[in-house]
Every structure is written in structure tokens, then in C-alpha cells.
C-alpha positions in Angstrom: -41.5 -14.6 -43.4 -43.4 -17.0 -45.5 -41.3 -16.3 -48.6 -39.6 -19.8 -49.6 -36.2 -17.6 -49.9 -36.6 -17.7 -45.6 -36.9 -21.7 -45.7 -34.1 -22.4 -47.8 -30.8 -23.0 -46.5 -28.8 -20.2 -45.3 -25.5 -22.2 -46.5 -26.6 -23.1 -50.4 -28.8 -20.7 -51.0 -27.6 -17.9 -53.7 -30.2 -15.5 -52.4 -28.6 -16.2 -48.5 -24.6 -15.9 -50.7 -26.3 -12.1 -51.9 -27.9 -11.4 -48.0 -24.6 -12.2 -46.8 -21.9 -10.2 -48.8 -24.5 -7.1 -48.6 -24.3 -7.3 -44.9 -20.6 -7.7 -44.6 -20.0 -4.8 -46.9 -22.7 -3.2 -44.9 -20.8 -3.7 -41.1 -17.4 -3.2 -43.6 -18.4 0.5 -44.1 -20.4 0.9 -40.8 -16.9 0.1 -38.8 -15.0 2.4 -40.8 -17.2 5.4 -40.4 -17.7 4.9 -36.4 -13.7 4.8 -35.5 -12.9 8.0 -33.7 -11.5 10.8 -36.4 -8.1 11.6 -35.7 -5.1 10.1 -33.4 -6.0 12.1 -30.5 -3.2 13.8 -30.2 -4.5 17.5 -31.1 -4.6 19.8 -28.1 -8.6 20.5 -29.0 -9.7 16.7 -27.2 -9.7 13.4 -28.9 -9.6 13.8 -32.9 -9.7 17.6 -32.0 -13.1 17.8 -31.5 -14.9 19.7 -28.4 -16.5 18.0 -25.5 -19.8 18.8 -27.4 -18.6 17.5 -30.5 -17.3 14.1 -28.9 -20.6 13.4 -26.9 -22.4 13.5 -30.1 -20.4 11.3 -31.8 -20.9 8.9 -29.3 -24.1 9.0 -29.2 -24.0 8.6 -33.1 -22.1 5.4 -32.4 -23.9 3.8 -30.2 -27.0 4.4 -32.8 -25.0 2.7 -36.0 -24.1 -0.2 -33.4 -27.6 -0.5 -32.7 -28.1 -0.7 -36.8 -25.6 -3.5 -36.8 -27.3 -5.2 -34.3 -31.1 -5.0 -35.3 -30.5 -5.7 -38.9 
């Protein structure tokens, strides 16, 4: 945290411009991968996955939402 890149303004900065397009690209791709496969509609469950299937990928969204968060 002493680097002078964390003292210089967040809104001029270039190295704050960089930070800030790899972040949204990094939520951008984050979102699209933790949306729930499918429409649903199969008779297997939601996306036509398995009860086993659809607790796990809960569990694997809340964890990438926790990435979002924290970084």
C-alpha cells in the first residue's frame, strides 16, 4: 500500500483507467459464467441438472460472488 500508484487519483490515473477495465471485464465474465445453465424447463430440475448437481452449483456461486466482492 505504499506504492505511489495507491496515492494517485483513482479518476486520472492510467494505472487506476488499467485496474478498472481489468475488473469490469473480470465481473463481465464472472456474471456470465454464474447464470443458471439452461431455461429450466427440462424435466431433469432447473437447467436439467439433479438436485446434487444444482446444490453444487450454488455453492460454486456463492464462492465467485465472494471473489467479486473481496477483490
Amino acid at each position: 500500500m505504499d506504492s505511489p500508484i495507491f496515492s494517485s487519483d483513482h479518476a486520472t490515473a492510467p494505472e487506476w483507467a488499467v485496474a478498472k477495465g481489468f475488473f469490469a471485464e473480470l465481473v463481465n465474465v464472472t456474471r456470465s459464467k454464474v447464470r443458471w445453465p439452461g431455461a429450466g424447463e427440462s424435466g431433469g430440475g432447473l437447467g436439467g441438472m439433479d438436485k446434487e448437481d444444482r446444490e453444487a452449483y450454488d455453492r460454486w456461486r456463492r464462492d465467485a460472488g465472494e471473489v467479486i466482492v473481496c477483490a
